[in-house]
SEVO-156738 format. One record per atom (N, C-alpha, C, CB): atom name; z, y, x. Coordinates in Angstrom, 3 decimals. Atoms other than C-alpha are relative to their C-alpha. Glycine has a CB too. Layout:
REM SEVO-156738
atom atom = CA, pz = Z, py = Y, px = X
...
***
This chain:
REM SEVO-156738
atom atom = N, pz = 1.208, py = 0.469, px = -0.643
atom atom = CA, pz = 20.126, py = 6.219, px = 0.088
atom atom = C, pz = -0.816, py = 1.227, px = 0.428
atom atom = CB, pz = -0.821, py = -0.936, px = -0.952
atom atom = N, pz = 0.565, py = -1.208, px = -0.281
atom atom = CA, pz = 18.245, py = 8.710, px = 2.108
atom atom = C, pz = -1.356, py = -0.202, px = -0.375
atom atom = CB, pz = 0.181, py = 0.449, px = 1.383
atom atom = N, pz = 1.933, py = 0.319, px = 0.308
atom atom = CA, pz = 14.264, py = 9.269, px = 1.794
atom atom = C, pz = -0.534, py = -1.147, px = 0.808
atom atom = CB, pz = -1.165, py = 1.446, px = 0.581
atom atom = N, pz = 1.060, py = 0.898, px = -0.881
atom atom = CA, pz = 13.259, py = 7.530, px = 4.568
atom atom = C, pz = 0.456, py = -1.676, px = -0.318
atom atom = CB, pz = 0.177, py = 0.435, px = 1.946
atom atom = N, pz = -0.266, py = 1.208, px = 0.480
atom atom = CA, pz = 15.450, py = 4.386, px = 3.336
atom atom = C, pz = -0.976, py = -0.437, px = -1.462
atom atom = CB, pz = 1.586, py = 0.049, px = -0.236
atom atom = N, pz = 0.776, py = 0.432, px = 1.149
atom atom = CA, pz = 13.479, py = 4.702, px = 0.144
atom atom = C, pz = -1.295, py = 0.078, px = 0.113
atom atom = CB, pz = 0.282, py = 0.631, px = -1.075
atom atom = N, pz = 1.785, py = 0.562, px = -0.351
atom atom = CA, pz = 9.990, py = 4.915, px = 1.357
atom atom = C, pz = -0.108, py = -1.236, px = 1.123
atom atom = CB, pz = -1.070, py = 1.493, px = 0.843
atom atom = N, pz = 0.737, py = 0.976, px = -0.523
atom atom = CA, pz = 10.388, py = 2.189, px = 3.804
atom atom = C, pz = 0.258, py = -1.235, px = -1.195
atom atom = CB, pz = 0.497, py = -0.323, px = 1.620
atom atom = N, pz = -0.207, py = 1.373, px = 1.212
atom atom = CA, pz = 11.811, py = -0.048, px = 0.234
atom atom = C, pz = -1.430, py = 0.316, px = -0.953
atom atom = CB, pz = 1.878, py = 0.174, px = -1.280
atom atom = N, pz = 0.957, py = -0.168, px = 0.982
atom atom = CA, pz = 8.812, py = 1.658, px = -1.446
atom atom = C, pz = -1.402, py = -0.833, px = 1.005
atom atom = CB, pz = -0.164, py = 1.908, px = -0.498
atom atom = N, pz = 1.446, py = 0.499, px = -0.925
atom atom = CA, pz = 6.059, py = 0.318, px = 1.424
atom atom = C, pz = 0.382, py = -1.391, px = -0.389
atom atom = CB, pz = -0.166, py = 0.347, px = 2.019
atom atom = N, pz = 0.402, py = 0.720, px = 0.240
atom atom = CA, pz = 7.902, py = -2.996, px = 0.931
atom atom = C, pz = -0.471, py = -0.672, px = -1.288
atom atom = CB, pz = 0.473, py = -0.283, px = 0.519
atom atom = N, pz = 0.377, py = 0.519, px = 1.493
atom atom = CA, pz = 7.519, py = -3.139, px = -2.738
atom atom = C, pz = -1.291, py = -0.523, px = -0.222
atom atom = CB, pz = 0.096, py = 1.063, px = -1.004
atom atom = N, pz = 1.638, py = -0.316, px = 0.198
atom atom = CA, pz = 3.798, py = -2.111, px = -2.380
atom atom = C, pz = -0.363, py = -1.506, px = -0.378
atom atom = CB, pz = -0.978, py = 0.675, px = 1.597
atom atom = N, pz = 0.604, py = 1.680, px = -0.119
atom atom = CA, pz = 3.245, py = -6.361, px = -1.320
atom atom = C, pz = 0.815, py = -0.404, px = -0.963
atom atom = CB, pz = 0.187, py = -1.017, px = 1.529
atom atom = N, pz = -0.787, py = 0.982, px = 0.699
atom atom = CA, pz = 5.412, py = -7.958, px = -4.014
atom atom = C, pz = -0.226, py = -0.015, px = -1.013
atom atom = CB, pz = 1.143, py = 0.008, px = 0.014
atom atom = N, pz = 0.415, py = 0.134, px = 1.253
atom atom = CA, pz = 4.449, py = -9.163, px = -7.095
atom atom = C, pz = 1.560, py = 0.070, px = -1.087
atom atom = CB, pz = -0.944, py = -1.516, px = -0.020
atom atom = N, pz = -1.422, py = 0.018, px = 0.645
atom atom = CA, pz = 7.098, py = -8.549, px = -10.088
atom atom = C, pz = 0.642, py = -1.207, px = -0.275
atom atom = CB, pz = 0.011, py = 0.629, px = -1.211
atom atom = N, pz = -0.530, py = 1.188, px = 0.464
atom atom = CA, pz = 9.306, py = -11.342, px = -10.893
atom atom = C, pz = 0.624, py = -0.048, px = -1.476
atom atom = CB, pz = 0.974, py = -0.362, px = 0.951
atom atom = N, pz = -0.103, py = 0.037, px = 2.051
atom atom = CA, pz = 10.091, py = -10.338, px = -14.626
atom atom = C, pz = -0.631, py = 0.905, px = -0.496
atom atom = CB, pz = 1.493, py = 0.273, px = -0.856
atom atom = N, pz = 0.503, py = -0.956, px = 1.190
atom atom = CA, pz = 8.845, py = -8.737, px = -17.355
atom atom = C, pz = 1.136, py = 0.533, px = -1.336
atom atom = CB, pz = -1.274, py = -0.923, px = -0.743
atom atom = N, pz = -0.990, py = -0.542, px = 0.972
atom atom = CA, pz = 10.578, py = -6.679, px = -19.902
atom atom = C, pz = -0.906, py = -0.076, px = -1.239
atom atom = CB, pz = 0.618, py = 1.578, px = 0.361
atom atom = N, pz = 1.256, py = 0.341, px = 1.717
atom atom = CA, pz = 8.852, py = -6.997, px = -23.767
atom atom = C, pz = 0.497, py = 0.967, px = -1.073
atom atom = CB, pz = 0.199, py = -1.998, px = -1.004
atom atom = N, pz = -0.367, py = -1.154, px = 1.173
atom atom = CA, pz = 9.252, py = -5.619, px = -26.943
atom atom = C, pz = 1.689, py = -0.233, px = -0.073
atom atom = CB, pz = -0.914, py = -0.357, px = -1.813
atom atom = N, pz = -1.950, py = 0.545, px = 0.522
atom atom = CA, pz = 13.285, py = -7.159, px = -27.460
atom atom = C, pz = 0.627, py = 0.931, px = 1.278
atom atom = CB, pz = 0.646, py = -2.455, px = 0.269
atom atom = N, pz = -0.226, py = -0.848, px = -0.713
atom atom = CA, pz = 13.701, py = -4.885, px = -24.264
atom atom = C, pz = 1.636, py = -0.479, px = 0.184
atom atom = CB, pz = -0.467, py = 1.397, px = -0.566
atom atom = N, pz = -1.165, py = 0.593, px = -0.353
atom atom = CA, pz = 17.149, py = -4.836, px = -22.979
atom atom = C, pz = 0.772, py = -0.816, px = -0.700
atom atom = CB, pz = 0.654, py = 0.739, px = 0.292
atom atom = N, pz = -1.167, py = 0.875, px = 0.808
atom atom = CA, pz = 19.422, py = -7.623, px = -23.732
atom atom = C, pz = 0.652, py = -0.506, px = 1.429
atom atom = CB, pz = -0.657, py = -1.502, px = -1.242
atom atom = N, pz = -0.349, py = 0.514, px = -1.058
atom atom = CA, pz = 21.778, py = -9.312, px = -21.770
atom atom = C, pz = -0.299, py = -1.161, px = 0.973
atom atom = CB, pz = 0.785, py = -0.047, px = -0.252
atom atom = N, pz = 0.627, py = 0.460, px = -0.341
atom atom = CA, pz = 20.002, py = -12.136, px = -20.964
atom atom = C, pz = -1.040, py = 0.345, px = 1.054
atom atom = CB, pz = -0.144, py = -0.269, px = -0.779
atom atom = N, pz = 0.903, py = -0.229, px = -1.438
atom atom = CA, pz = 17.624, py = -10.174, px = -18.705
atom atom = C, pz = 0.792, py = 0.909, px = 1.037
atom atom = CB, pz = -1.563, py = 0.848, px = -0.326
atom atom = N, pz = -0.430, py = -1.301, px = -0.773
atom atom = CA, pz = 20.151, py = -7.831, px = -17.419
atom atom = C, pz = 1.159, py = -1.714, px = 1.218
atom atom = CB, pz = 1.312, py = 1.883, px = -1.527
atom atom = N, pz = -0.092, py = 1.246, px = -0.780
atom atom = CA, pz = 21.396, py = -11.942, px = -16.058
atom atom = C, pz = -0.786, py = -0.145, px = 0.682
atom atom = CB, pz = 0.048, py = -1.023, px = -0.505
atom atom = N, pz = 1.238, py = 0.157, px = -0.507
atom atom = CA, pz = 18.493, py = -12.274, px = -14.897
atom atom = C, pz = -0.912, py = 0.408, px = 0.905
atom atom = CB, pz = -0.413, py = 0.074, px = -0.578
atom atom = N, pz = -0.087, py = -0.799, px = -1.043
atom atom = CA, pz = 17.947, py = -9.117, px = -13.035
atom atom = C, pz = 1.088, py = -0.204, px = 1.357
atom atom = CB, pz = 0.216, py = 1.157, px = -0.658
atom atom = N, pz = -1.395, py = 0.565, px = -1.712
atom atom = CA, pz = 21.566, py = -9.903, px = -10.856
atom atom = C, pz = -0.513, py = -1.244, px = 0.628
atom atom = CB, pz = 2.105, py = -0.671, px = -0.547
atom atom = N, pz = 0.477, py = 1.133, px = -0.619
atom atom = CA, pz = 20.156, py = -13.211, px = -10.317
atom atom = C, pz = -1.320, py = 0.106, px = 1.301
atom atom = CB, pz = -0.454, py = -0.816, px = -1.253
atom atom = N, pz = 1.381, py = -0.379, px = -0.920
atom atom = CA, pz = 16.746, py = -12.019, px = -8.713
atom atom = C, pz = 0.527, py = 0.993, px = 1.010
atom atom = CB, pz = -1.377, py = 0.775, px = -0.939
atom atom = N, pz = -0.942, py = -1.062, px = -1.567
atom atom = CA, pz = 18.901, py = -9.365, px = -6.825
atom atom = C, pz = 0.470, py = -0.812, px = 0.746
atom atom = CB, pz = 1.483, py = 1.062, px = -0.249
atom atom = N, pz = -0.848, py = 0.331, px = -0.903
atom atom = CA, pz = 21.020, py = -11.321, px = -5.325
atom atom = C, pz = -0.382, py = -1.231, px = 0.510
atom atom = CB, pz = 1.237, py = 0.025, px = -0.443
atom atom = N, pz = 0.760, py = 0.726, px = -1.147
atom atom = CA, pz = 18.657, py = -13.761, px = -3.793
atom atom = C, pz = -1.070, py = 0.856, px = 0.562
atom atom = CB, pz = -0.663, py = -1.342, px = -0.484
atom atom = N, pz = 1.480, py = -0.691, px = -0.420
atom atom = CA, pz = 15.848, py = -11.145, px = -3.050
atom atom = C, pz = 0.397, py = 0.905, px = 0.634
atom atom = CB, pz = -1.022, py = 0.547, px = -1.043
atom atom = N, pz = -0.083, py = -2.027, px = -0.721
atom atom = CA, pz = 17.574, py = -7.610, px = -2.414
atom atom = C, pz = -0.540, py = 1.110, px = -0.740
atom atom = CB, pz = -1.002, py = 0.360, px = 1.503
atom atom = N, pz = 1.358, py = -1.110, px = 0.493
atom atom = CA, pz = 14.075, py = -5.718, px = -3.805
atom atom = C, pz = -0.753, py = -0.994, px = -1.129
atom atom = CB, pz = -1.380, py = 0.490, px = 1.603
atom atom = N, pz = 0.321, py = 0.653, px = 1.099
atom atom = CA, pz = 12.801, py = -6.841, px = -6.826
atom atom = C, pz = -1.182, py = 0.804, px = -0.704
atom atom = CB, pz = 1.239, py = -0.180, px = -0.843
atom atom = N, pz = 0.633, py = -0.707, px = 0.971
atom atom = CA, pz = 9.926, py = -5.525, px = -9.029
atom atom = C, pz = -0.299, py = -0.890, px = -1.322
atom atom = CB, pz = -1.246, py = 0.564, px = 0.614
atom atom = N, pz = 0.207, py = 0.164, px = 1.004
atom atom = CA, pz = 9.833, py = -5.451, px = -12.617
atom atom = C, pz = -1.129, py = 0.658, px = -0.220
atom atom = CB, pz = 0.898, py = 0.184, px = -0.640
atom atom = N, pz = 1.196, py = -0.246, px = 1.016
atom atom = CA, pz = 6.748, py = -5.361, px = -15.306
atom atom = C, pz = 0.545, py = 0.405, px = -1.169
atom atom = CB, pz = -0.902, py = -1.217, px = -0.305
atom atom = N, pz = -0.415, py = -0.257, px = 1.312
atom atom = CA, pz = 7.580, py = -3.109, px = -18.369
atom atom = C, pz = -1.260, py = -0.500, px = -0.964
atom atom = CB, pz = 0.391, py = 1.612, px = -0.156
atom atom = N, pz = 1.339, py = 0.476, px = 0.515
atom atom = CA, pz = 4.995, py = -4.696, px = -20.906
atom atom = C, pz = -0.406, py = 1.058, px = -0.744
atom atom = CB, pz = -0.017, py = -1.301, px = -0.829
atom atom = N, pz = 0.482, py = -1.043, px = 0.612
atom atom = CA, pz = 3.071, py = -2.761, px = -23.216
atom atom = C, pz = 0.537, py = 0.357, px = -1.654
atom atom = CB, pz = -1.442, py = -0.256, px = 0.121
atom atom = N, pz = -0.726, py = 0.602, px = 0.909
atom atom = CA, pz = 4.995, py = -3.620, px = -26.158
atom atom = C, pz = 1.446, py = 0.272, px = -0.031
atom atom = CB, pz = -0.214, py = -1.242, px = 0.123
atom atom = N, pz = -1.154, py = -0.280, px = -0.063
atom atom = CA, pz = 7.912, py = -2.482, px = -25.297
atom atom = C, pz = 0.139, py = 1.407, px = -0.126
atom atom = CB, pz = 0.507, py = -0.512, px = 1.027
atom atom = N, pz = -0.008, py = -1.679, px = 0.853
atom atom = CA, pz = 9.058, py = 0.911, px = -27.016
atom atom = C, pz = 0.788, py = 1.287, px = 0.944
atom atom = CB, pz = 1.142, py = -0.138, px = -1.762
atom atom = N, pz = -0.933, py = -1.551, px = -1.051
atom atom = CA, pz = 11.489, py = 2.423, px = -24.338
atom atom = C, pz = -0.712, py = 0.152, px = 0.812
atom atom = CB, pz = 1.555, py = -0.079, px = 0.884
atom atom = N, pz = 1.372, py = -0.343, px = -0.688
atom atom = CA, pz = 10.597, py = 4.143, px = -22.105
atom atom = C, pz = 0.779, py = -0.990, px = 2.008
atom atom = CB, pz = -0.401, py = 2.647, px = -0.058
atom atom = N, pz = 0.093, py = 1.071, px = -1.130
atom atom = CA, pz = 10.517, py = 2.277, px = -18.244
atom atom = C, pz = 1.065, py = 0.848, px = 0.792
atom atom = CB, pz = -1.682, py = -0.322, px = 0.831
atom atom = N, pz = -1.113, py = -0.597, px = -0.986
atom atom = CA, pz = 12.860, py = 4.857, px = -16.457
atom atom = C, pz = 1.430, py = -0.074, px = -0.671
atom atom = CB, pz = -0.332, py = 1.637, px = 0.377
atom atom = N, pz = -1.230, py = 0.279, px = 0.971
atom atom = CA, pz = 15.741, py = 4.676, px = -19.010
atom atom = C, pz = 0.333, py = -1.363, px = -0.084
atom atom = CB, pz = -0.238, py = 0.451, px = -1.429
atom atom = N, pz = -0.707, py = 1.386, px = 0.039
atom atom = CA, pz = 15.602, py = 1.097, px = -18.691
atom atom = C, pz = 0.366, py = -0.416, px = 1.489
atom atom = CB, pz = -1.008, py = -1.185, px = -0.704
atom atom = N, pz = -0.346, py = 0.424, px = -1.521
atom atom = CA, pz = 15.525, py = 1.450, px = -14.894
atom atom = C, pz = 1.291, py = 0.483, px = 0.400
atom atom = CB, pz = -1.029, py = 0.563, px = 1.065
atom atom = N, pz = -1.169, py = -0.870, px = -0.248
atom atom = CA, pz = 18.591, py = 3.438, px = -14.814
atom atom = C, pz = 1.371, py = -0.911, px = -0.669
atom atom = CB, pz = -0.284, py = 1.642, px = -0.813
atom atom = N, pz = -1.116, py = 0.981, px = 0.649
atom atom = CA, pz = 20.539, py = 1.231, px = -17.128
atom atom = C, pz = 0.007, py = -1.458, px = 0.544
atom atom = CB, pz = -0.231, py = -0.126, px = -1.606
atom atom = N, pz = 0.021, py = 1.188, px = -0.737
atom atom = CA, pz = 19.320, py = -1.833, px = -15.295
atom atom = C, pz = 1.210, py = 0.090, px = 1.329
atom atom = CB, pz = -1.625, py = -0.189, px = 0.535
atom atom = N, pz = -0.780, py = -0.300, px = -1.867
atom atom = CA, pz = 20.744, py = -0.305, px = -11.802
atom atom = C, pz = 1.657, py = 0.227, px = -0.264
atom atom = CB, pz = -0.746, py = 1.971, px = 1.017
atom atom = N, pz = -1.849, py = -0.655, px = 0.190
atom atom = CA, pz = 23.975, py = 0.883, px = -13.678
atom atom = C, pz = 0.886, py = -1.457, px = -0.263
atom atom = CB, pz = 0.310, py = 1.345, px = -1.874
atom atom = N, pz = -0.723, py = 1.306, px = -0.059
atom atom = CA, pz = 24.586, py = -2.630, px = -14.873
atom atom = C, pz = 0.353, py = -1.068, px = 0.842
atom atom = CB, pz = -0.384, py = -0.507, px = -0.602
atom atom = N, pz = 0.596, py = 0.915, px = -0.609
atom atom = CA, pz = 23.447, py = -4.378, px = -12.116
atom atom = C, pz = 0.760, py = 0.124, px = 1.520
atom atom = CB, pz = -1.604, py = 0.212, px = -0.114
atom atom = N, pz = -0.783, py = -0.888, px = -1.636
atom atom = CA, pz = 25.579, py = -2.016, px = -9.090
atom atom = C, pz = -1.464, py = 0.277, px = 0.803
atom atom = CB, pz = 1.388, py = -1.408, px = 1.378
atom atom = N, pz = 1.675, py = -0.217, px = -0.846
atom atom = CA, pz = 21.598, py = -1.692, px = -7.666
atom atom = C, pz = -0.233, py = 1.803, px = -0.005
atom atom = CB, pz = -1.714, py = -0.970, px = -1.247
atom atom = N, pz = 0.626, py = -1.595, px = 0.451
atom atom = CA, pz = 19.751, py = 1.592, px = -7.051
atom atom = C, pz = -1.426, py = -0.191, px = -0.065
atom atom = CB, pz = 0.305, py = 1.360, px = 1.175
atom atom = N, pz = 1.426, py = 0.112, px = 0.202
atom atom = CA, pz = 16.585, py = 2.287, px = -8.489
atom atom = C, pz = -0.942, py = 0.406, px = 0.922
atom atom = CB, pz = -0.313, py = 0.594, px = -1.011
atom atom = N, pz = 0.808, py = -0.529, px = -0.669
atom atom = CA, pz = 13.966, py = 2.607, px = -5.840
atom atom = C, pz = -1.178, py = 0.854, px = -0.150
atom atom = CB, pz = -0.201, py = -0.690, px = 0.421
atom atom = N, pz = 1.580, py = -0.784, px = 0.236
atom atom = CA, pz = 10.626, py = 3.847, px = -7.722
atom atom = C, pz = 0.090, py = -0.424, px = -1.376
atom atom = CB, pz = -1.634, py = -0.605, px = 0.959
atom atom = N, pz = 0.441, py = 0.808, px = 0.836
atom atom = CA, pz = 9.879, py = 3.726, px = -10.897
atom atom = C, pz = -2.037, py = 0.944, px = -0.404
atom atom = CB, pz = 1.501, py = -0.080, px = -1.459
atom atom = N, pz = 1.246, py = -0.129, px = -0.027
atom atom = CA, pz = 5.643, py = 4.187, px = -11.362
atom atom = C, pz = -1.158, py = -0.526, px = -1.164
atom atom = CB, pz = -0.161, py = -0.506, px = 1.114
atom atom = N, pz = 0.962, py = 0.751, px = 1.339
atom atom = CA, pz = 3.854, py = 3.452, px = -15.023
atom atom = C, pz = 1.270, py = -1.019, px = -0.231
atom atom = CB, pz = -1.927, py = -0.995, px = 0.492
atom atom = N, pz = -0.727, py = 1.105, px = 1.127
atom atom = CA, pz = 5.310, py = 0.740, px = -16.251
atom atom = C, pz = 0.872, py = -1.451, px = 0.935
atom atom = CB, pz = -1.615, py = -0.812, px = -1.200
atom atom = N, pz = -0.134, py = 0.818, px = -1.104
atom atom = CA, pz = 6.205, py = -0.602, px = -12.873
atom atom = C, pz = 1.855, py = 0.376, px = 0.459
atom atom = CB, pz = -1.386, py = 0.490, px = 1.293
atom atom = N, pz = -1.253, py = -0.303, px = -0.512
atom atom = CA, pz = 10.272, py = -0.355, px = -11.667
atom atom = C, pz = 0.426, py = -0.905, px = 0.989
atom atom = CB, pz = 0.925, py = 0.066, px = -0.981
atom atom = N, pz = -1.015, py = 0.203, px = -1.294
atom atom = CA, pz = 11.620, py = -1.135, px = -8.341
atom atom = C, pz = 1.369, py = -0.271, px = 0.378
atom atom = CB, pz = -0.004, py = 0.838, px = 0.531
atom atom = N, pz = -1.479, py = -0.359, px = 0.105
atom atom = CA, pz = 15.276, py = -1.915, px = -7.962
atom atom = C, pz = 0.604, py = -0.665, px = 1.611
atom atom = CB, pz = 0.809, py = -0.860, px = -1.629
atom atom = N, pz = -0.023, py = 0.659, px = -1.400
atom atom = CA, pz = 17.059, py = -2.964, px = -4.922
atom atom = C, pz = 1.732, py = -0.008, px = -0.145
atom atom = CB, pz = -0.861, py = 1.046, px = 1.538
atom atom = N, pz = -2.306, py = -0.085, px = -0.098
atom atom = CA, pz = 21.517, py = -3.953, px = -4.240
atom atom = C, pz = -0.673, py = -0.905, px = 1.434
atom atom = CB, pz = 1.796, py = -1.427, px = -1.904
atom atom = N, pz = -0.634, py = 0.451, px = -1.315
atom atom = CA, pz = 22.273, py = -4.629, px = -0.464
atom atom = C, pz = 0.616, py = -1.776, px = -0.056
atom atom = CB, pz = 1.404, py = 1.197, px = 0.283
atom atom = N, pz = -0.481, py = 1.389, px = -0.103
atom atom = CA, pz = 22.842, py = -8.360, px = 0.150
atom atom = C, pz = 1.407, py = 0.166, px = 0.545
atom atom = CB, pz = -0.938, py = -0.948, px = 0.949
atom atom = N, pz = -1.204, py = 0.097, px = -0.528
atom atom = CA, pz = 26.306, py = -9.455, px = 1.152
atom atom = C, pz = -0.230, py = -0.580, px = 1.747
atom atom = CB, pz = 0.887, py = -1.039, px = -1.064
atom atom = N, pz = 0.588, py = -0.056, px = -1.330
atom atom = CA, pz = 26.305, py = -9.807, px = 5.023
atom atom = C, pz = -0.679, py = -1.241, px = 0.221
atom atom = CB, pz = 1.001, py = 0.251, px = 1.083
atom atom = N, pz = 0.224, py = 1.371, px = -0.401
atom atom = CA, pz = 25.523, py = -13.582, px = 5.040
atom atom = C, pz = -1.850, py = -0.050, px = -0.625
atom atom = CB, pz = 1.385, py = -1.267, px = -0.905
atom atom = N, pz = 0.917, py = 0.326, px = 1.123
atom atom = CA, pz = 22.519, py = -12.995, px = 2.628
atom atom = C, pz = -0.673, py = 1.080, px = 0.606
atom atom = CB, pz = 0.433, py = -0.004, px = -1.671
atom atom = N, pz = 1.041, py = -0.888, px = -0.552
atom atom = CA, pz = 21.157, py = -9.930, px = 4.020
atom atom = C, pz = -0.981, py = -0.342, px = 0.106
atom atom = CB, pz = 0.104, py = 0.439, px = 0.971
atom atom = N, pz = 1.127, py = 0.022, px = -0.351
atom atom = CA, pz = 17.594, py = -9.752, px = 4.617
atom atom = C, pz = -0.658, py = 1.231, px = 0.936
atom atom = CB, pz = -0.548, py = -0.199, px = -1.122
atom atom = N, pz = 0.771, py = -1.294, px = -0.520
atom atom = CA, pz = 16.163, py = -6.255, px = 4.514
atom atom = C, pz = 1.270, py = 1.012, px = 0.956
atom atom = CB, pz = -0.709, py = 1.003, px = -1.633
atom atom = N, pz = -0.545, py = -0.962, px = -0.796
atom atom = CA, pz = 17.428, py = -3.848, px = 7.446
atom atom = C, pz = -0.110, py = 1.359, px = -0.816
atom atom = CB, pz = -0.720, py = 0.021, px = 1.386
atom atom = N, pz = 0.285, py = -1.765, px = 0.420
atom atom = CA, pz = 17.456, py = -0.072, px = 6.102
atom atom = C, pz = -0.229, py = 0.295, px = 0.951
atom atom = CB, pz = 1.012, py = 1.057, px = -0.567
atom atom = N, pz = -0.172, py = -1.021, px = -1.287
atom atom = CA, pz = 16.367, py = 2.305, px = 8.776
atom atom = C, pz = 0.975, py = 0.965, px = 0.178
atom atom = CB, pz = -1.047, py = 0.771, px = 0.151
atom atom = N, pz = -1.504, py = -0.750, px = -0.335
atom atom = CA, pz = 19.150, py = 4.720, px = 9.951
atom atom = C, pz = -0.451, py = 1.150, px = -0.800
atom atom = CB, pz = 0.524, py = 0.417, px = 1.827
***
């Protein structure tokens, strides 16, 4: 992913509210379901690390993306970004060249 692909996924993050939260029980497989699921109707996704939760938010963003085939777009406080390419039918977001 070049820069400019990741700042135009970081402008659209800016508008999107997260669709999960991570807690103190922190990774399990259940959310790492949960994450593919929200990928693969969305594309771009943002997660909420809560406050309660002991790891730290980039180590879980990295293991999210590794499980998940995604790449991590941003991660910012307690905030993580992730994004996997739709399959052509599902596409949404364009990348810029």
């Amino acid at each position: 992913m070049t820069s400019k692909q990741r700042a135009y996924l970081k402008s659209l993050a800016m508008t999107i509210d997260p669709v999960l939260q991570i807690g103190k029980f922190s990774m399990t497989p259940e959310l790492t379901g949960a994450v593919q699921e929200a990928l693969d109707a969305r594309e771009l996704i943002k997660i909420n690390v809560l406050k309660n939760c002991a790891d730290d938010p980039r180590a879980i963003a990295e293991m999210l993306a590794e499980r998940t085939h995604s790449q991590v777009v941003q991660v910012i406080g307690k905030k993580i970004v992730l994004y996997k390419e739709g399959k052509n039918e599902k596409k949404k977001i364009e990348l810029p060249r």
